[in-house]
LUMPAZA-715031 format. One record per residue: x, z, y of N, C-alpha, C, O, CB in turn; residue number from 0. Coordinates in Angstrom, 2 decimals, padded with zeros to 5 digits. Atoms other than C-alpha are relative to their C-alpha. Glycine has a CB too. Layout:
% LUMPAZA-715031
X/Z/Y/X/Z/Y/X/Z/Y/X/Z/Y/X/Z/Y/NUM
...
//
This chain:
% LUMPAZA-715031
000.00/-000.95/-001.08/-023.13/058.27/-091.45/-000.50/-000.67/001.27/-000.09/-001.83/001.36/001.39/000.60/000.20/0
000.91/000.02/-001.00/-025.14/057.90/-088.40/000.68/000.92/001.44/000.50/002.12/001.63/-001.45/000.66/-000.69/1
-000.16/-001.00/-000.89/-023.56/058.98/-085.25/-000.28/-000.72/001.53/-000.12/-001.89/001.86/001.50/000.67/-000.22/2
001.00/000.48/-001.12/-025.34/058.96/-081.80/000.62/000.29/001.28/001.21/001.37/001.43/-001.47/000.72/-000.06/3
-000.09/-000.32/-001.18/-024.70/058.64/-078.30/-000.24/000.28/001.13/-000.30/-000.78/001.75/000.19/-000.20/000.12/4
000.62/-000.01/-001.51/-025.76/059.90/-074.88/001.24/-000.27/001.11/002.42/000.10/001.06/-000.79/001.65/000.36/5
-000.88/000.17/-001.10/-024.33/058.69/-071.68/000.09/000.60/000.96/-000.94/000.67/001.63/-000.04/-000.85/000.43/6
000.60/-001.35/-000.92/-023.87/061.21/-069.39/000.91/-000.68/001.39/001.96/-001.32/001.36/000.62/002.10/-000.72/7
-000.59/000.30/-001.25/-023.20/060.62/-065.60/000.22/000.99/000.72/-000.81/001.63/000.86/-000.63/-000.79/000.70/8
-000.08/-001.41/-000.15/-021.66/063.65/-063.97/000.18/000.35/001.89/000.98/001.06/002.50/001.48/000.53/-001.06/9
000.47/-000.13/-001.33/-023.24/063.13/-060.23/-001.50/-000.01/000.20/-002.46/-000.48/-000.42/000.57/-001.03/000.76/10
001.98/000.18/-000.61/-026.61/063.40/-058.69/-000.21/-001.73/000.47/000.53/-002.57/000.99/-000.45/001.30/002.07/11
000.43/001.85/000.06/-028.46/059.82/-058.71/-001.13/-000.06/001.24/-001.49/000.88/001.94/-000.97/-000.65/-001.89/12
001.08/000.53/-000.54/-031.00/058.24/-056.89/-000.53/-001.06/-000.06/000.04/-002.09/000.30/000.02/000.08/000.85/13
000.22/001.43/000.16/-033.41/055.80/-057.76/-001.07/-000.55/001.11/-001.95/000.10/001.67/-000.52/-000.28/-001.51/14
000.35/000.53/-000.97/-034.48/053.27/-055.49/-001.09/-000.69/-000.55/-000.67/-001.44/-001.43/000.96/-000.66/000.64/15
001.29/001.08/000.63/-038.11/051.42/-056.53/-000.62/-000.56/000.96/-000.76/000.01/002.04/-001.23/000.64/-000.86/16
000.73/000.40/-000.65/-040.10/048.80/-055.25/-000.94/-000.75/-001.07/-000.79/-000.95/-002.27/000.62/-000.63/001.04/17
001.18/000.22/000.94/-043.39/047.42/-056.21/-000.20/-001.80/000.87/000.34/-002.41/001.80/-001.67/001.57/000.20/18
000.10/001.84/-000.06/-044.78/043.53/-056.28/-000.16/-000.20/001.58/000.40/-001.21/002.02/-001.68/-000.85/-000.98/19
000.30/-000.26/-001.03/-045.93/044.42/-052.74/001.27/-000.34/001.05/001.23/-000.91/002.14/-000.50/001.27/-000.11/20
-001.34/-000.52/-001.06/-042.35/045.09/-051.25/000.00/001.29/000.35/000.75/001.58/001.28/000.07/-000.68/001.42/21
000.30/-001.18/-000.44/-043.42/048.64/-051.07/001.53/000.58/-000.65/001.94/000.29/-001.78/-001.60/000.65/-000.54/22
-001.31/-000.64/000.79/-039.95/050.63/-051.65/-000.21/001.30/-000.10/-000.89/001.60/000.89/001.42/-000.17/000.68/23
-000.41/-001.45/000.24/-039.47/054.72/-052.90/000.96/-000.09/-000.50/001.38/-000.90/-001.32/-000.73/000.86/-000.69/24
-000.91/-001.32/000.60/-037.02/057.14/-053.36/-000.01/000.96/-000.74/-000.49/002.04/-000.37/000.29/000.63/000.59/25
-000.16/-001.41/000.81/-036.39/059.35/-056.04/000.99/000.49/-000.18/001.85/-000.18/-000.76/-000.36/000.09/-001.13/26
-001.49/-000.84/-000.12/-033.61/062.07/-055.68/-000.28/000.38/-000.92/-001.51/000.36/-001.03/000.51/001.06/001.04/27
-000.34/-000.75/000.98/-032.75/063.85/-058.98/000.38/001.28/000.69/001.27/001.15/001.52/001.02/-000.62/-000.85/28
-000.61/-001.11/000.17/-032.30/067.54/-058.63/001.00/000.36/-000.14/001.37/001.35/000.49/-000.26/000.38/-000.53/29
-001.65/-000.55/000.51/-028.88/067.86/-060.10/000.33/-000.85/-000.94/-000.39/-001.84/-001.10/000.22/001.57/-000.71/30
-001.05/000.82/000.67/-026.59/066.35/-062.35/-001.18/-000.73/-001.08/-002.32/-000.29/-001.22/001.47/001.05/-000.81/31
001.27/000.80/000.76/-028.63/063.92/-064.73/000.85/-000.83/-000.93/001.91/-001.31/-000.52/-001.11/-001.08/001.09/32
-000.69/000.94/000.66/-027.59/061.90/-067.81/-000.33/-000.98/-000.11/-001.42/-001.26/000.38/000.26/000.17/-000.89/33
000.41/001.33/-000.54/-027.55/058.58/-068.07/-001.19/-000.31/-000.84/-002.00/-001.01/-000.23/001.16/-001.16/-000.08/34
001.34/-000.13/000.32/-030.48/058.75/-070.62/-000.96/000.52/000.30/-002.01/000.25/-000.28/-000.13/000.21/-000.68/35
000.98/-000.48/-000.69/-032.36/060.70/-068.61/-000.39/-000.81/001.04/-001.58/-001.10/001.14/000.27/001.15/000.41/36
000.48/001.46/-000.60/-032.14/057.85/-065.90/-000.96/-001.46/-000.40/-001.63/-002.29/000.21/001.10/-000.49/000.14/37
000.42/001.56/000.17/-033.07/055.15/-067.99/-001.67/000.65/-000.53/-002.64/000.07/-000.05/001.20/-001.20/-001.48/38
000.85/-000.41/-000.15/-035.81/057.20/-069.17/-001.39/-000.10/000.88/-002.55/-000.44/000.64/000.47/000.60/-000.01/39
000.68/-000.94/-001.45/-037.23/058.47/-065.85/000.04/-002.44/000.72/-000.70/-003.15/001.40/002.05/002.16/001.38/40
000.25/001.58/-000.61/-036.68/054.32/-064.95/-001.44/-000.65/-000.64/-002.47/-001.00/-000.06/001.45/-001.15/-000.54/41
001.28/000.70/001.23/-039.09/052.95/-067.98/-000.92/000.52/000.23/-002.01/000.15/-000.22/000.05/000.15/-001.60/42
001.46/-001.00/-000.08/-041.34/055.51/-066.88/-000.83/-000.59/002.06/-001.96/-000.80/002.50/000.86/002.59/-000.08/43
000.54/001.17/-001.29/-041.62/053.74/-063.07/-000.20/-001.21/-000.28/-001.13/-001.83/000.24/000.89/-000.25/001.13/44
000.94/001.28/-000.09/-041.93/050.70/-064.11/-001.13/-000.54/-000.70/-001.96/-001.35/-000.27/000.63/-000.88/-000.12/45
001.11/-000.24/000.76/-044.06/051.18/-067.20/-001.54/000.34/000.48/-002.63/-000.21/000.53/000.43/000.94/-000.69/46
001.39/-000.90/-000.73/-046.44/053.57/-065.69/-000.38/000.06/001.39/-001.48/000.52/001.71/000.11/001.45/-000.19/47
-000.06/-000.11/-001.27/-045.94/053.32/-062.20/-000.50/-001.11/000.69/-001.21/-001.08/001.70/001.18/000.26/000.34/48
000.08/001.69/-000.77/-046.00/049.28/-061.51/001.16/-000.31/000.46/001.02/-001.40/001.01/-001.00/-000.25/001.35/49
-001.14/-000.25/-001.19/-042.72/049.53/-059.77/000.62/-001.96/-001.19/000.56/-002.39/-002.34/001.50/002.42/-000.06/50
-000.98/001.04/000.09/-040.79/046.23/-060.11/001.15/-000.32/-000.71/001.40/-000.85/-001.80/000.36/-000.07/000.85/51
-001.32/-000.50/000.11/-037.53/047.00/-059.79/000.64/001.64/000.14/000.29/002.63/000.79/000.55/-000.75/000.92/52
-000.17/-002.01/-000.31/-035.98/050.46/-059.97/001.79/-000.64/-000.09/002.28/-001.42/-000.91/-000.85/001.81/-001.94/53
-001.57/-000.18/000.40/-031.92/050.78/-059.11/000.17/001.46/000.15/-000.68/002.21/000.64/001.14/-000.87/001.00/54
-000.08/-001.27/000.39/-030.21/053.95/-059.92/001.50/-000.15/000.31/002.35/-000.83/-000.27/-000.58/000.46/-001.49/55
-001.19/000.28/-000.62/-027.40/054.62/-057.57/000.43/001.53/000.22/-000.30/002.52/000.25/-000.15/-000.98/001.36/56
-000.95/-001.35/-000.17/-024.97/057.43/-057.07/-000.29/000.98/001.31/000.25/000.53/002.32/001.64/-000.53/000.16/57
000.76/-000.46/-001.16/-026.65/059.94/-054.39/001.13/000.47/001.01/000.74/000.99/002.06/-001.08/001.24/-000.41/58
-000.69/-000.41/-000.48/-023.34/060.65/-053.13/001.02/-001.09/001.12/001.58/-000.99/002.21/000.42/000.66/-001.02/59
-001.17/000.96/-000.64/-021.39/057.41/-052.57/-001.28/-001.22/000.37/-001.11/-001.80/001.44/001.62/-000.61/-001.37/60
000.80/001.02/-000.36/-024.45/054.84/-052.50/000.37/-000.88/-001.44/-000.43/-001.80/-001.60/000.39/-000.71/001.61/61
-000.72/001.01/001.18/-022.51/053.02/-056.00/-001.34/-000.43/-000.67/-001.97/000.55/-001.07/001.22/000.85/-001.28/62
001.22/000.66/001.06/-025.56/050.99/-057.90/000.79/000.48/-001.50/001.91/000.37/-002.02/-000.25/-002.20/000.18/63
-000.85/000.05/001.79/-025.08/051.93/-061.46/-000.75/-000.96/-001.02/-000.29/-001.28/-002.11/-000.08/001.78/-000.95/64
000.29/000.64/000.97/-027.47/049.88/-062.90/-001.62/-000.51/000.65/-002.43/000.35/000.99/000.19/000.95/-001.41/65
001.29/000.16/-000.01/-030.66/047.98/-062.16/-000.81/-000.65/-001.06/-000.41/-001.55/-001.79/-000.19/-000.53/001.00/66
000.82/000.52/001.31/-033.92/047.55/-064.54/-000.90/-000.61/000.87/-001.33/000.05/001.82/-000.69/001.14/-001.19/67
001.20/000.58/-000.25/-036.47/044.92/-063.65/-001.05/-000.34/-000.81/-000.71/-000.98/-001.80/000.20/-000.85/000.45/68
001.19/000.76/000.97/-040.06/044.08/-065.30/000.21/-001.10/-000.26/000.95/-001.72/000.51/-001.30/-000.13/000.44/69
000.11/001.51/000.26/-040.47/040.83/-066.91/-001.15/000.36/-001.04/-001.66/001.36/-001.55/001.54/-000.94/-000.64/70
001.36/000.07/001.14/-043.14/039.47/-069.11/000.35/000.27/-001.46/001.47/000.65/-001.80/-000.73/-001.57/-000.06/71
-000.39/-000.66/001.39/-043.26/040.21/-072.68/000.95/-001.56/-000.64/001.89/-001.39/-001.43/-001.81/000.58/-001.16/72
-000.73/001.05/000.49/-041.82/036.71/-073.53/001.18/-000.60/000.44/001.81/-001.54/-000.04/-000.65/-000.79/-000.06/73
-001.49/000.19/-001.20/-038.95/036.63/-070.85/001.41/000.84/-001.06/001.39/001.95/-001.60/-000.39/001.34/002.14/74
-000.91/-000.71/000.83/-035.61/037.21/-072.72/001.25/-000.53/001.33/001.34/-001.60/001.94/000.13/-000.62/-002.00/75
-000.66/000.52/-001.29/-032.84/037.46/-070.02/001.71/000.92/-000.20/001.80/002.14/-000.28/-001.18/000.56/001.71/76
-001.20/-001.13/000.64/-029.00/038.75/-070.90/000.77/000.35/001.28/000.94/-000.24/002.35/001.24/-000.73/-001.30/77
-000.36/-000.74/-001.44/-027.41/041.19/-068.76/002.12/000.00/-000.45/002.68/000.86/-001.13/-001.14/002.27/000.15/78
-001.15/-000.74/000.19/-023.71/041.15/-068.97/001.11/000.77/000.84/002.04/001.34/000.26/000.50/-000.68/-000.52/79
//
């Protein structure tokens, strides 16, 4: 048996990006968002975008919930 999980976060987010530059954006979420939809919507700035770093913080209180940074394909780096 196979059973799957989504993480759901039950506030409005905001992610914070910057690029190699120092250039920083804002992205507000619309409404409530799960936490796979974050990490998503993250891989997709730094993938496609260039973006650096992306954090993804609570649009209400300021709380970081989690930051993703680029690295090279041979960089192995543990997050605990």
């Amino acid at each position: 048996m196979i059973i799957g999980f989504e993480f759901c976060y039950s506030e409005k987010v905001y992610l914070s990006c910057r690029d190699s530059y120092g250039n920083e954006m804002t992205k507000t979420s619309d409404g409530f968002i799960t936490m796979d939809q974050a990490i998503e919507t993250t891989n997709t700035l730094i993938e496609d975008y260039g973006f650096v770093e992306v954090a993804c913080c609570n649009a209400n209180t300021g709380e970081i919930i989690f930051i993703a940074r680029a690295h090279e394909a041979n960089c192995v780096e543990e997050v605990w």
